[in-house]
N, C-alpha and C positions, 0 to 999 in steps of 0.2 A: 179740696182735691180728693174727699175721701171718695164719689163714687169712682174716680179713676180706677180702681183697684177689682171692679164689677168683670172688667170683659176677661179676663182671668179665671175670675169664678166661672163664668159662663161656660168657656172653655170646659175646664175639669167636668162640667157636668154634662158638659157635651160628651166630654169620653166616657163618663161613666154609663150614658144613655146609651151608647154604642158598643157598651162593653159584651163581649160573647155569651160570659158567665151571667148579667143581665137578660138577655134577649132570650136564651132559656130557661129563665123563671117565667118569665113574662109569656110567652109563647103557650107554657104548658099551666098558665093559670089563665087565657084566654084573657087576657088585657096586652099583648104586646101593639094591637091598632094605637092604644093609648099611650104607650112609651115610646111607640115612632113616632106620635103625633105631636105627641113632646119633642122629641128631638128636632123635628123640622122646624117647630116653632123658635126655638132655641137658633138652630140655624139662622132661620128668618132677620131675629134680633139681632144677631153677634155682628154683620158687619154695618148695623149703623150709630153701636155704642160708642164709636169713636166721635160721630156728629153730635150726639146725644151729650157727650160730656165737654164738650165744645161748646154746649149750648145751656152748660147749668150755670155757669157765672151769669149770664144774662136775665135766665129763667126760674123762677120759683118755683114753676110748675113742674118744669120737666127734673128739677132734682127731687120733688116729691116723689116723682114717677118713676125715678131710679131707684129711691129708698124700698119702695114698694118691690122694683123687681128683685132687686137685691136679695131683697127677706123671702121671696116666691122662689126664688133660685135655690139661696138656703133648702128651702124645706122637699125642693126636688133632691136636692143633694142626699138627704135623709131617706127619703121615699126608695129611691133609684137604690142608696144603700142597703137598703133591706132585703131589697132582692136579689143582692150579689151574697150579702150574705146568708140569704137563704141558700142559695146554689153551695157554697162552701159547708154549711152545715149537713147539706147529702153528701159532700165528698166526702165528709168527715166522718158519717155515719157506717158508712159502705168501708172505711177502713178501720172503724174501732169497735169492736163487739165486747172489748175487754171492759169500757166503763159504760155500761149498758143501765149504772145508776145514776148516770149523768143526764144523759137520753131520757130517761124516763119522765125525768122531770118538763121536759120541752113533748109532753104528750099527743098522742094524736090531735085531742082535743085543742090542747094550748097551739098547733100547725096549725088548725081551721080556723081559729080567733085571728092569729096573725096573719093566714092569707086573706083573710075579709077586710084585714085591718089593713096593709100595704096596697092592696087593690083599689081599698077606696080612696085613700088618701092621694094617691096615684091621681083617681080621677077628678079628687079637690084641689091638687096642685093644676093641673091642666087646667080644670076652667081659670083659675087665677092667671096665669099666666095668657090665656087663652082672652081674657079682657083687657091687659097688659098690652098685648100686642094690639090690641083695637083702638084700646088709648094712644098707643103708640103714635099711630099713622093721624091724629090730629098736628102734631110737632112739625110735619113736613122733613123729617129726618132723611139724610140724603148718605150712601155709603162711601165711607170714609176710609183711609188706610189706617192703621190706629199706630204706626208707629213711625214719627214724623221724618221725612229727611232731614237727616244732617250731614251739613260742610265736612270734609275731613280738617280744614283748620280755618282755624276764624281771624280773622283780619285787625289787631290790633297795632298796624305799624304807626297810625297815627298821632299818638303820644309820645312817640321815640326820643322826645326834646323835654319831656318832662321831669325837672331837675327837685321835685320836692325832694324834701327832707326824709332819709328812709332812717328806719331804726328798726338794730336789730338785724342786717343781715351783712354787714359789711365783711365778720368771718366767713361765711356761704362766697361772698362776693370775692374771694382772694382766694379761696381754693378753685371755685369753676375757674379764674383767670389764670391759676398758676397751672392748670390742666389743661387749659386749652391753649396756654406758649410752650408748653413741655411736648406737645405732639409735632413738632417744628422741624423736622426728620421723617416723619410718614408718611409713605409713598401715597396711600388710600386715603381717600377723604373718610376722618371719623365723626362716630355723631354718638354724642354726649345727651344723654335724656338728666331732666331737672323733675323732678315727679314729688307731689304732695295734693295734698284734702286742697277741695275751692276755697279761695281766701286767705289760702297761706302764702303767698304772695313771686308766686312763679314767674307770671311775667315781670313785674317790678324786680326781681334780682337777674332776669333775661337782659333787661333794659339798662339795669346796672353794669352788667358785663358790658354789654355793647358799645356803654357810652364809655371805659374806662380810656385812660390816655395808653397805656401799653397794648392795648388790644386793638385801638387806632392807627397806632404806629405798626402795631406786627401785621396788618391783614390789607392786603392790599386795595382790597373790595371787599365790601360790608352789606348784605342784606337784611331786610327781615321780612319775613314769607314769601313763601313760594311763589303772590302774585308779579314780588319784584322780579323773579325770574322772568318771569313771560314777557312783563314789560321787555327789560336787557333784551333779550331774541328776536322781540316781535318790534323793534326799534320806538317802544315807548306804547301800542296799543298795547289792549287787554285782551285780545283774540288770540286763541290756541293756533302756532300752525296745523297744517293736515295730520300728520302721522309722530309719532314721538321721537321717531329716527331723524326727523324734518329739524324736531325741536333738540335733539340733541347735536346737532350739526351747527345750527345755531348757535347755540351757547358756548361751544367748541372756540365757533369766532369771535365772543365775543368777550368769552373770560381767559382763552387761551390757559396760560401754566400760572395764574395769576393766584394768590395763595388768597383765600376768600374764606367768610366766616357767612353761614347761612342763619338765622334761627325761626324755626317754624315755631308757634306759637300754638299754644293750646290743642295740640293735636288728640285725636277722639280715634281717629281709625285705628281699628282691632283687627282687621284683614290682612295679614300678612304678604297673601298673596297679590292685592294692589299697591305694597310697599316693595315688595321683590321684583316682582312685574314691570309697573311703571316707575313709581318716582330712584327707588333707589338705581336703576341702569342710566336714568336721566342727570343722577343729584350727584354719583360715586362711580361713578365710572368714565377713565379719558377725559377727567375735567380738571380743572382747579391745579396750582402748584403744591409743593413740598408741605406739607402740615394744614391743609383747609379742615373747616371743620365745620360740622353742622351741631348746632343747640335746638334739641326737640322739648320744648315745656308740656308736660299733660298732669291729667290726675290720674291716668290709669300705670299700673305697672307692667302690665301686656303692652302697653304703645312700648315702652321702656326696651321689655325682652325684647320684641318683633325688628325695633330700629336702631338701638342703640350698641355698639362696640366697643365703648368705653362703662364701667359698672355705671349706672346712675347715681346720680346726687339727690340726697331724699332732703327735704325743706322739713322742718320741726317746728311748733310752737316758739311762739317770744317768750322771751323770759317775763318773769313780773316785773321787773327793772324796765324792760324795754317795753312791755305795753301798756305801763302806766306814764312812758315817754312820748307814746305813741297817740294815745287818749286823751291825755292832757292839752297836746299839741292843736286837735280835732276839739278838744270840747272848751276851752279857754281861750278867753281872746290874749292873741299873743302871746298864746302858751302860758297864762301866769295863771298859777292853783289859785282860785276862788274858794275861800275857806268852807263857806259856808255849803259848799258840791263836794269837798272832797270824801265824804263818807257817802254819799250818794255814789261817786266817780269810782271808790273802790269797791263797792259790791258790783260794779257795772264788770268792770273789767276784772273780775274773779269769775262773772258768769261766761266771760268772752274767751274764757281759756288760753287766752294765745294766740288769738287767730285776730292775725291782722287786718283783714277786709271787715271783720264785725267790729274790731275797736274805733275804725276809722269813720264805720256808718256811725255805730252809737253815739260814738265823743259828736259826729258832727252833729246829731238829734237833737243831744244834750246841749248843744250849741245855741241851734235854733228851739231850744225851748218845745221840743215833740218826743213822742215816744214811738215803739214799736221798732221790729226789725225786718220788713218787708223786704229790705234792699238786700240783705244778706241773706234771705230766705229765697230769694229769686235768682240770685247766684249760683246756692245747691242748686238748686232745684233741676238748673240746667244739668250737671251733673247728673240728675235721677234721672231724666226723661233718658239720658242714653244706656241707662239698664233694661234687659230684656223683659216681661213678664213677671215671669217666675222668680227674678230679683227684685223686681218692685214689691212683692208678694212679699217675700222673703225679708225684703228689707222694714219694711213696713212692719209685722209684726213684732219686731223686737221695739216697738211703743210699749210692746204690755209690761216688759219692766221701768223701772224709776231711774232718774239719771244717776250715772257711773257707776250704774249696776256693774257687777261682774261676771258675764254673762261665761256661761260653761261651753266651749265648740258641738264636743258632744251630745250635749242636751236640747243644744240650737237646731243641729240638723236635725234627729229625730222627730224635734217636733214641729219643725218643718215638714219632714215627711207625712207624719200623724194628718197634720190640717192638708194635706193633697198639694202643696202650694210648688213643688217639685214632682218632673215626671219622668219616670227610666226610660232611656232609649232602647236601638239594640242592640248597642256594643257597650250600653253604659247602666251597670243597675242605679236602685235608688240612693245607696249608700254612697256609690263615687260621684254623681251627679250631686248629691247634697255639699258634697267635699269640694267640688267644684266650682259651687255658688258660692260657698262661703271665701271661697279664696279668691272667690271673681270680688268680692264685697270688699274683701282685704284693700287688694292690690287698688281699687278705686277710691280707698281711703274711706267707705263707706262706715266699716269696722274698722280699731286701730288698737293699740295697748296688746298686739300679742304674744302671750307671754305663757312659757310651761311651766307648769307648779308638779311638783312631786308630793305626792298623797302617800301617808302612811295607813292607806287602808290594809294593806297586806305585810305579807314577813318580806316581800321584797319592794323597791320603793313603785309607783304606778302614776306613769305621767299622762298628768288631767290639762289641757292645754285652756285658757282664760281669754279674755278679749273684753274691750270696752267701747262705748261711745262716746264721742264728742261731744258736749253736751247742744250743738248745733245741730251736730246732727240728730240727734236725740227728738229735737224741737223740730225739725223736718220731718222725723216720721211723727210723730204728733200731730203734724201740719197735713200729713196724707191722707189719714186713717181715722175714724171714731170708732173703729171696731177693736182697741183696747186701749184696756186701762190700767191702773194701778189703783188699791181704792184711794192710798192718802190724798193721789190726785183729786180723786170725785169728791170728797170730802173737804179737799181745799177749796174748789170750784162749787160749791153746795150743789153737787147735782140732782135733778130730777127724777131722772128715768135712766136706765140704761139700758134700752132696749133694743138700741145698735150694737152693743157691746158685745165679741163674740168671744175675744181674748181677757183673760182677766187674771190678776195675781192680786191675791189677798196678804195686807200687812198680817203681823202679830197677832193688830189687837184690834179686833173691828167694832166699830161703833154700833150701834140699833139701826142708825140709818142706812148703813151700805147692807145689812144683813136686810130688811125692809124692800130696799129696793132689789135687790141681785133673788130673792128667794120666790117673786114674783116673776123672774126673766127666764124664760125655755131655751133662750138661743145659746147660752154657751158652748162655746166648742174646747176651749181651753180652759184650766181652772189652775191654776196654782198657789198651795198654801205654805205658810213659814211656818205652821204652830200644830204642834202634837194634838190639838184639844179645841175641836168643831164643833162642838153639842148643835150649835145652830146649823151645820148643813143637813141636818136631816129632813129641814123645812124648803131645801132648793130642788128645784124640777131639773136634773141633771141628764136628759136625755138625748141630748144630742151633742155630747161630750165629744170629742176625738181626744183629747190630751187630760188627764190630772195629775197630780204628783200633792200627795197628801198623807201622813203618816199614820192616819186613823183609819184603821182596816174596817171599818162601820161600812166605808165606802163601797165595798165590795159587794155584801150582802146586800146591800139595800137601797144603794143611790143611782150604779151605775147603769146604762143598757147596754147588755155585752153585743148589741151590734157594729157600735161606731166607730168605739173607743180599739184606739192605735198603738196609745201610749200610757203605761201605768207605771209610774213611780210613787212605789211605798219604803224607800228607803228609811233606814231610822224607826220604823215602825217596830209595835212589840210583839207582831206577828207570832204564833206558833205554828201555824199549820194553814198553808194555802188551800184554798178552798177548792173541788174541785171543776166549781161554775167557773173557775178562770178558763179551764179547756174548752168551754163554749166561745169565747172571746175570740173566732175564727181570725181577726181582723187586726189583732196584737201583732205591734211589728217590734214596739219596745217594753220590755218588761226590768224594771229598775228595784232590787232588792236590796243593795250596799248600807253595810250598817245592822241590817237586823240580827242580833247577835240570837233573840231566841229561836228562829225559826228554825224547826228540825226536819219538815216534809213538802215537798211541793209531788204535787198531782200526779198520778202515775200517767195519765190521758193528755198529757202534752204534746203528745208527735204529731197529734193531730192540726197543731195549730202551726201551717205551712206557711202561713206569713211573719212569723218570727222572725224580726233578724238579730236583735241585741237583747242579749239575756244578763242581767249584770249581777253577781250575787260575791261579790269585795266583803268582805268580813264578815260572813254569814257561818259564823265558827262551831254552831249546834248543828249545822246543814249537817244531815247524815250520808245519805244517798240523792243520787242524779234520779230523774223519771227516766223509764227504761225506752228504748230505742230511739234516740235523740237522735241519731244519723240522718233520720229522715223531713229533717228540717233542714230543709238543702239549701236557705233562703239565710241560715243564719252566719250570721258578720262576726260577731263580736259573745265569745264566753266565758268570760272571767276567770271560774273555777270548773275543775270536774273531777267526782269524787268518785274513784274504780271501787266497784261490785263484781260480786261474783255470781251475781243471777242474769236469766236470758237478760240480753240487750241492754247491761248495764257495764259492760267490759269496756276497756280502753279501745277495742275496735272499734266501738262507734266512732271514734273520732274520724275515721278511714273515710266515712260517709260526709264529713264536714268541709266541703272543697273549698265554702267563702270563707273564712273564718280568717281574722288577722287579728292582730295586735296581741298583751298578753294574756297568756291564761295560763294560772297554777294549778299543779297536780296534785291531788292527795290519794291516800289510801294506795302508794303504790305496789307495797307487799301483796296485794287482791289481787296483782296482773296473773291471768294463768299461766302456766309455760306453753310456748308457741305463739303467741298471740304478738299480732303485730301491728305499728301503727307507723304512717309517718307525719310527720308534723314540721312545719316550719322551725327552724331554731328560733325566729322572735316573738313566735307561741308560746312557748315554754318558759315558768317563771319557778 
């Protein structure tokens, strides 16, 4: 499934190609025919990438053909890049006369190498792609919608007599039924959401409720999905009548004041206004007697908010008790432990986490004597296809760390942002839309384990919010993506090549062979290291970086290319003095310095760098002074500390100028305030 993740890329480069600040560089270096001709081409492609990846399980050739465009896209993405931020480096220029020793270095001469250099490359991506498209049109590629329809609910009443053996939810089973007789008095039909991860066993505790003897008795009439309704109205067809007013009229006669229990099953719709609209004046309104109640099972939490009136019930992992009850059941005949499996059977089900649809596939594998987990990777899966783009993007990525990583919120979005995989709207910047996804990722169970830690990087405590995967899910984004890694993986796997690889976190301790293969690869876009001490990156072509986080300042001077890169964390490093090539770095939105206890100066030529949004400098305790007129970074989110001066544009008024700015940030030097000088600030700014 990894080219799934292509028409995505496409997209961003589509916008990058259309980008304003693009189109005059291009214009006025007399190659813009070439950057439109790119963009149409691009056009051309995007809507038959949906056929195109329709067509790679069948086709060996056309996933060839994907890899290829893939890696052509990539290097437009670079190309396109260079010329936005050439546009940024004139903005930059026209407002900073003050480090005119910065400038100097980027010479007339070193502008004329790079505009020969971005021009041509320009017009080497184009023919590539420009053969791309000629290849193309052998496939018979036909245009496709790339994002499938789906049912608002899917139809499991079938099984509604299925009386196996459940374990492990029979508590969950007594509170939904002790909830749903307690409502017995409620004038309005309520509805109860049951919401957890695929495979944690939703409808099987739906089906439990449904079939219980008190909930028999208390409900007079008993459905399950909404198509039984229609039936009941429509006197046993499957045909909609004409209008809803028709269909509520119907039901009217047909359920009268009768106290009824509905439960919709696996519902996906996130549309509010088709649940306000149609079904809820249809399902709760003028219907049903004294205490009716609808049960909505999903994975998302937004179905939850959108329809439910009563809090939802969240479904949790089985205990190791119960899914070694649950395993054994599936994977022994007659449920009796086979000695010589039970050490097999207990690393199976320690990988299964709890999750009851993978203990029941594997125990049955293990049954028949097969391996793999196809059946419960096709389960998620369905899950993923109903996230938008930019969450498949999003979600995907977080492959590049190892399972039960513990992955940082904060660090997540960013470098979400960094790689483009997130886009601002125009009511929504990039900071709240990252915020957005992730909690779109939450609430789908995609991400789970979330949990605030308090950091004592500061004299006051600073909450750093944590999150985990599932190790299933884990293994789905694995299953999506070859564009990251971890190396122990590659090196458990003896890899090859990595030359799909864009995202990559490096262990401790690397072997010859990941250093070997990784120092030969250009594509990196990501890089993350755990280890003070790289002597060997100085050997990798780090140029088309967007994200590092590396605590060996080497990287600075001599690795990076301050066009791409988004995101730099040097936290922990032994830093003394920021270099002042970082103020070229137009394209910096996160800059992470927490930790470096010796660093005493950062650049005075920073205002210049208007994509800034997160500046983080948490126990930076040698820091002396702020760079002077920081106001003018009207992009920035997030500042940790800020230390008042008494020279121009170092005063606590700059803060006046900081309108995005949230979360906290500590004060120092406040004796420096002059008198008069005024600022306001949020109280939860202040630490």
């Amino acid at each position: 499934m990894a080219e799934s993740l292509l028409l995505p890329v496409v997209r961003g480069v589509l916008g990058k190609a259309a980008d304003a600040l693009v189109q005059k560089v291009t214009a006025m270096w007399g190659v813009d025919d070439d950057r439109r001709d790119l963009e149409l081409k691009l056009l051309y492609v995007q809507p038959l990438l949906a056929d195109a990846e329709a067509e790679t399980a069948a086709g060996r050739a056309v996933r060839a053909w994907m890899r290829e465009l893939r890696a052509a896209v990539y290097q437009a993405d670079d190309v396109l890049d260079d010329f936005q931020y050439e546009a940024l480096r004139r903005e930059a220029q026209s407002h900073r006369p003050i480090t005119r020793k910065v400038l100097d270095k980027f010479s007339s001469r070193n502008r004329l190498v790079f505009r020969h250099k971005a021009s041509r490359e320009l017009k080497d991506v184009l023919g590539k792609i420009d053969k791309l498209v000629k290849d193309m049109q052998k496939f018979g590629l036909m245009q496709r919608e790339p994002d499938v329809p789906r049912p608002l609910y899917r139809q499991t009443h079938s099984a509604l007599d299925d009386f196996t053996e459940i374990f492990g939810r029979d508590d969950d089973k007594d509170v939904v039924v002790k909830l749903l007789l307690d409502q017995q008095d409620q004038r309005n039909v309520q509805v109860l959401p049951i919401i957890g991860m695929g495979g944690l066993g939703k409808t099987t505790l739906a089906k439990m409720v449904y079939n219980d003897n008190s909930v028999q008795k208390h409900f007079e009439l008993k459905m399950w999905h909404c198509l039984s309704i229609i039936q009941l109205a429509s006197n046993g067809r499957c045909d909609l009548p004409d209008t809803m007013e028709l269909l509520r009229q119907r039901l009217q006669e047909v359920i009268g004041r009768k106290r009824f229990l509905l439960v919709l099953d696996d519902v996906w719709n996130e549309e509010q206004r088709k649940w306000e609209d149609d079904l809820k004046p249809l399902l709760c309104s003028s219907i049903g007697g004294l205490g009716s109640m609808i049960v909505v099972t999903s994975g998302s939490r937004k179905v939850a908010f959108i329809m439910g009136t009563l809090p939802p019930h969240e479904l949790t992992c089985l205990s190791e008790d119960d899914s070694w009850a649950l395993f054994s059941k599936k994977a022994f005949i007659n449920g009796v432990e086979q000695q010589e499996f039970i050490s097999i059977g207990k690393l199976i089900v320690s990988r299964c986490k709890g999750l009851p649809l993978a203990l029941k596939t594997m125990g049955g594998l293990m049954k028949r004597n097969k391996g793999g987990n196809d059946e419960v990777m096709s389960i998620l899966k369905l899950s993923y296809m109903h996230l938008s783009l930019e969450m498949k993007q999003c979600f995907a990525f977080c492959a590049v760390f190892p399972k039960d990583y513990e992955m940082d919120k904060d660090k997540l979005i960013e470098m979400w942002m960094a790689n483009n995989f997130i886009h601002a709207e125009e009511s929504i910047n990039l900071a709240e839309k990252g915020e957005f996804v992730f909690d779109e990722l939450v609430w789908r169970s995609f991400i789970q384990d979330v949990n605030v830690e308090i950091s004592r990087y500061t004299f006051t405590p600073y909450k750093e919010i944590k999150c985990k995967m599932h190790d299933l899910m884990h293994g789905l984004a694995k299953d999506i993506t070859d564009e990251c890694a971890f190396t122990e993986e590659l090196i458990q796997h003896n890899a090859s090549s990595v030359n799909n690889v864009r995202h990559m976190q490096l262990s401790r301790h690397e072997s010859e062979q990941i250093v070997r293969l990784t120092k030969s690869s250009s594509s990196l876009r990501t890089l993350s290291t755990q280890s003070s001490e790289h002597t060997y990156l100085k050997e990798f072509k780090l140029t088309s970086l967007r994200t590092i986080r590396c605590r060996d300042p080497y990287i600075i001077h001599k690795l990076i290319n301050p066009t791409h890169l988004r995101y730099l964390d040097l936290s922990g490093s032994e830093i003394v003095r920021l270099p002042d090539s970082i103020c070229m770095m137009y394209n910096l939105q996160t800059l992470r310095l927490n930790e470096c206890w010796r660093l005493q100066v950062l650049p005075e030529g920073m205002q210049t760098m208007r994509k800034l949004t997160h500046m983080y400098l948490l126990r930076c305790t040698s820091l002396k002074r702020m760079p002077p007129k920081l106001s003018l970074l009207h992009n920035l989110c997030t500042l940790t500390s800020f230390i008042v001066d008494t020279g121009d544009g170092s005063g606590i008024e700059e803060l006046n100028g900081l309108r995005q700015l949230r979360n906290r940030m500590e004060l120092f030097s406040l004796r420096k305030v002059k008198g008069g000088s005024k600022v306001n600030l949020r109280p939860c700014l202040v630490g």
